[in-house]
Structures are given as C-alpha cells and as structure tokens.
C-alpha positions in Angstrom: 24.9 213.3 138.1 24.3 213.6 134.8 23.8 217.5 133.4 23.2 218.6 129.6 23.1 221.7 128.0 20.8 222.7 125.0 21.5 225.3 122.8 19.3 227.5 125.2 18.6 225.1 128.3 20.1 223.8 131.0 19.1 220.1 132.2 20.2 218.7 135.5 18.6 216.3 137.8 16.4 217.7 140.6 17.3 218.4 143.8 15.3 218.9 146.8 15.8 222.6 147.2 13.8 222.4 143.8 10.4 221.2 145.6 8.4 224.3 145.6 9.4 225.4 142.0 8.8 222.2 141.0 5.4 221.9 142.6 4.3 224.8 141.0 5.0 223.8 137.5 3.9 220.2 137.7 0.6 220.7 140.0 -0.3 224.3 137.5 -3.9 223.2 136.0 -2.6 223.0 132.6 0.2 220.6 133.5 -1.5 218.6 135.6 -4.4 217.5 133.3 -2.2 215.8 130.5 0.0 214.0 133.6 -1.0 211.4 135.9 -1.6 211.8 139.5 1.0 212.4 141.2 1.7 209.8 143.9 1.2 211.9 147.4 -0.8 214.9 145.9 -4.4 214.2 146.6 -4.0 212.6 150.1 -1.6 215.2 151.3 -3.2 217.9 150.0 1.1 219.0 150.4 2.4 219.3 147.1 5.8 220.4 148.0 5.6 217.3 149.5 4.5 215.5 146.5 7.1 217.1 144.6 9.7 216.2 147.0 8.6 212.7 146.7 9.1 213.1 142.7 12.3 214.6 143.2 13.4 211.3 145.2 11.8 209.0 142.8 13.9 210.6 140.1 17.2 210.3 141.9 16.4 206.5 143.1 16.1 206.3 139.1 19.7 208.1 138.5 21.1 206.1 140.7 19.7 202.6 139.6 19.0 203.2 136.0 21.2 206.3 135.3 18.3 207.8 133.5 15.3 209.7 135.1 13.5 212.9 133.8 15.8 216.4 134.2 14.8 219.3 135.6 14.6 222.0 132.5 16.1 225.5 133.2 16.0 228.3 131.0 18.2 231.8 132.6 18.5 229.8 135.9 14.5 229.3 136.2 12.9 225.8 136.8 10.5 225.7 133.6 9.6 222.2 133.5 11.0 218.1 133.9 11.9 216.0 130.6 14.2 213.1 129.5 14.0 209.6 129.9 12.0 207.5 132.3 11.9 203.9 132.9 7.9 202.5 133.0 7.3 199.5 134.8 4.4 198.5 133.5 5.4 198.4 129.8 9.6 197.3 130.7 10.1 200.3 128.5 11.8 203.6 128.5 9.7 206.9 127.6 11.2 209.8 126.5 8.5 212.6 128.2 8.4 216.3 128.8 6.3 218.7 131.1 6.6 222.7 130.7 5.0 225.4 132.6 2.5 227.4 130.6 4.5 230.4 129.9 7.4 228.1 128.2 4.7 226.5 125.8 5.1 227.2 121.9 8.4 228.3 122.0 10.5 224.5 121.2 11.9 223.7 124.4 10.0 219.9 124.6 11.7 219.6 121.0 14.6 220.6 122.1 14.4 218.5 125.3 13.3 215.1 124.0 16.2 215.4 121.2 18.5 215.6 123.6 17.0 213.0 125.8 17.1 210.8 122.6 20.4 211.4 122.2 21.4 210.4 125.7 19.5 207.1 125.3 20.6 206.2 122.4 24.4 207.4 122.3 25.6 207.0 125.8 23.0 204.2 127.6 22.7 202.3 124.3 18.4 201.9 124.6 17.3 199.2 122.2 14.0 201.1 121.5 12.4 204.4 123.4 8.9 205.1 123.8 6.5 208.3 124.3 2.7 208.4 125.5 0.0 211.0 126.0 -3.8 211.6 125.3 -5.1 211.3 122.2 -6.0 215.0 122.8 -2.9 215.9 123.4 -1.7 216.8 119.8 0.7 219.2 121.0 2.6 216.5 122.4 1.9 214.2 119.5 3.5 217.0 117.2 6.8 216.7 119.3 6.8 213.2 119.0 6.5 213.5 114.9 9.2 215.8 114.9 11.5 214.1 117.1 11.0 211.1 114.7 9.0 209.0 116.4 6.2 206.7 114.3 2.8 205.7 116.0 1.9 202.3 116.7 -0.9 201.3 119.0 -3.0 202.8 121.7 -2.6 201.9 125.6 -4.3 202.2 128.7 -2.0 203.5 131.4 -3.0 204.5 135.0 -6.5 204.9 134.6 -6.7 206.6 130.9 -7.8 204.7 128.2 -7.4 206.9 125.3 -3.9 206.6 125.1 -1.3 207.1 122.1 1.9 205.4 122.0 4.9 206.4 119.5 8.2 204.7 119.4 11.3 204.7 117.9 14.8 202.1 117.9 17.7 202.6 117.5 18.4 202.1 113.9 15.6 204.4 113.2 17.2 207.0 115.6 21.0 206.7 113.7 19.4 206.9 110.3 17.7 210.0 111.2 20.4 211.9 112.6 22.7 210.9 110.1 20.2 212.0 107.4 20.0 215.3 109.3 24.4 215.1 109.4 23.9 215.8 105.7 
C-alpha cells in the first residue's frame, strides 16, 4: 500500500471503512458536476454503495497497476481522492483530483497532483501523464498550468464533449523540477 505525506496532507489508499466519508465528498453537488457518473449511483440510489464500489475499483488498480487515486486527509479528515489513474479508453494515465467544498482555494489539488507527478514519474517511471476536465472548469485547468502541464487537444470522454486535455512527459517533468532545484 502505497501512503504519501504532503507538507500538510496525508494520502493513503481507501479503504472500505472510508465509504460514507467518501460518499459524501464525491456525490456533494459541487463535486459531482465536474465528475462523471459514478458507476452504481443512479441505479442504486445507495451511494455508500457506490462509493464502496469506487473504493474496490481503486484497490483492483493498486494491486494491478500500483497506482490508483489516494484518499486525501487533512488532521485525520477524508477531504477528497487524487493521484494517478489508469484510463482505458485513452491507454493513458491521468493525474486527477476531487475536494470537498470546504477544502477548495486553499492548494491542496496543487499540492496533491505534484505529488502524484512525482510518484509517476520517479518511482513507476510513466512515459507521459495526462489530466482532463470541462472546458469550464478553469479552476482545474489553473492546477494543471501550475503543475506544468501544456494543453493539447480537446476530447470527448463518457458522454461530455467539451473536454480539455493537458499533458506532460517525462523530460518535461525532470526539467521542471530541476529548474525549480535551482
């Protein structure tokens, strides 16, 4: 099990006892309009049940990929899921992050998808990584830029069209951090 510590969070995969705290920050009406549906949700009308089902998506993706999106802690408090995430339908890996309200505009995606970068690059030796949201979404888009990643095309992706991808590789990722070393 992979577990990483920011300079203020904690980020360790999710476990089952994390359902309901989980459901409440991903299904929360401000999270859940920039995501996708989440598989389970609308038929079961359960989402604790839906989360679980994330949770074990997430640890099938540990264990066969050693890379799946961490559940974000700040003081012991489920705030959010972020890291790495392999994507099918692009054979890619995404670097993505989701926050509760309340932990918006304070740095934590930054400080997340750095870290994520870092563990993709450094220890699982990615080729490229990848990030996607809504055109709308220029929060996100604004943590992509500052995480150093360039845009290159739009997407469609499960039923959205106005898609935005960024992207960055390797060499692009070791010549920004060792600009920033200096």
């Amino acid at each position: 099990m992979t577990i990483l510590r920011t300079d203020r969070l904690a980020l360790r995969p999710l476990l089952p006892d994390d359902a309901e705290d989980y459901a409440a920050m991903r299904f929360h009406p401000e999270v859940a309009r920039w995501l996708p549906q989440a598989p389970g949700a609308q038929q079961e009308g359960d989402l604790a049940a839906a989360a679980r089902a994330t949770i074990e998506r997430f640890a099938a993706s540990w264990q066969a990929r050693r890379l799946a999106p961490w559940g974000i802690f700040h003081d012991g408090k489920l705030i959010g899921h972020g890291g790495l995430n392999y994507v099918p339908e692009f054979d890619a890996v995404e670097v993505l992050w989701a926050l509760h309200p309340e932990a918006w505009g304070k740095g934590y995606a930054t400080e997340v998808a750095e870290a994520a970068l870092a563990y993709g690059f450094e220890t699982l030796e990615l080729g490229s990584i990848f990030a996607i949201t809504l055109e709308s979404n220029t929060a996100s888009q604004a943590v992509m830029k500052r995480i150093g990643l360039t845009y290159r095309k739009r997407v469609d992706f499960k039923g959205f069209t106005d898609i935005v991808w960024f992207d960055i590789d390797r060499a692009a990722y070791a010549e920004r951090t060792s600009t920033a070393a200096r």
